[in-house]
C-alpha positions in Angstrom: -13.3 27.6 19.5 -14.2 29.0 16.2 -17.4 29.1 13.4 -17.4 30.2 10.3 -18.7 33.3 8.9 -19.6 35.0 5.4 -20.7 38.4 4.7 -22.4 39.1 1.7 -23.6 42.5 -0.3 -25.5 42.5 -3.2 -22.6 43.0 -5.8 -20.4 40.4 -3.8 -19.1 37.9 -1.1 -17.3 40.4 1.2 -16.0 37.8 3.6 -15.9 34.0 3.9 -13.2 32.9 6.8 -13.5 30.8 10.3 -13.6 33.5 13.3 -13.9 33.5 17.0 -16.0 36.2 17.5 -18.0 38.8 16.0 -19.5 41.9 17.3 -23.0 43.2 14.7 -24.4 46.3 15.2 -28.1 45.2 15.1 -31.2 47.6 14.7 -31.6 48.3 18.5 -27.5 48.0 20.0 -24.5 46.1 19.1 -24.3 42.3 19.9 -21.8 40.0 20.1 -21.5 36.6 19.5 -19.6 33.4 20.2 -19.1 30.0 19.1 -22.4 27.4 20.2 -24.7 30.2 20.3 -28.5 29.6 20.0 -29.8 30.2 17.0 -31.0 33.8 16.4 -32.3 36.1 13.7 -31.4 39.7 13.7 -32.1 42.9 11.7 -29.0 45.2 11.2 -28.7 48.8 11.7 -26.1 51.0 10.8 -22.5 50.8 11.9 -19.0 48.7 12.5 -19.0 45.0 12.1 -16.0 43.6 14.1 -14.7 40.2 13.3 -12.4 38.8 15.1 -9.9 36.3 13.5 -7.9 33.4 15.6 -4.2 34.4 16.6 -5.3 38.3 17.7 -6.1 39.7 14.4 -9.5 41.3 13.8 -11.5 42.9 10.2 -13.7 45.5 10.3 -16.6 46.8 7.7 -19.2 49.5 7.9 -22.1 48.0 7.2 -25.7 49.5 6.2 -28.6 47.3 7.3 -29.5 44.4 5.8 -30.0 40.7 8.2 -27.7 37.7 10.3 -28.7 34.8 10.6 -26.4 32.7 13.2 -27.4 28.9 12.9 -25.2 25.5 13.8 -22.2 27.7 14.3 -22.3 29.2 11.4 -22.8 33.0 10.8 -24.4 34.9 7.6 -24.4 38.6 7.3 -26.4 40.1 4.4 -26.2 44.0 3.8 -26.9 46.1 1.7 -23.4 47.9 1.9 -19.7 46.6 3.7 -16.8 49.1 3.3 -13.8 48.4 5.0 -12.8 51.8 7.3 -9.6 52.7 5.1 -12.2 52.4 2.0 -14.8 54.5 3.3 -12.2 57.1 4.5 -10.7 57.3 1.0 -14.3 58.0 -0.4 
C-alpha cells in the first residue's frame, strides 16, 4: 500500500508523489514510516531522507531540520534545506 507525500523548502515544493515508505532522520534517530501509521509530529535533525517509490525505486535528499507531520496517510516534510546527494556533491 501506498500514501502520498510532499516535501517542501522555503524557496519550493521539492517533492509531491505517492510512496510506500519513507525513512526521516528526526532530531533524536532516524524513523521510518509506513502506510496507516498513527498520526505523529516530529522535529527533523540533520541528514538523508529516503523515499521509497512503488516498483523498487527510491529518492533521496539531505535535509536540514525543519518538521513532518504524518496524518490520514498522508506525509508533509518541511525543511529548511533538501539537496538531492549528486547536488550536494557537485556543490
Amino acid at each position: 500500500m501506498a500514501f502520498k507525500c510532499v516535501v517542501v523548502t522555503p524557496e519550493q515544493q521539492m517533492f509531491d508523489e505517492t510512496i510506500t515508505q519513507a525513512i526521516v532522520p528526526a532530531h533524536d534517530g532516524q524513523i521510518g514510516i509506513l502506510t496507516d501509521r498513527a498520526p505523529l509530529l516530529v522535529k527533523l535533525g540533520k541528514g538523508e531522507l529516503r523515499l521509497d517509490l512503488s516498483g523498487g525505486q527510491s529518492r533521496r535528499f539531505q535535509i536540514k531540520g525543519g518538521i513532518a507531520q504524518m496524518k490520514d496517510n498522508r506525509l508533509t516534510i518541511l525543511t529548511d534545506e533538501a539537496v538531492a546527494p549528486d547536488a550536494a556533491a557537485a556543490r
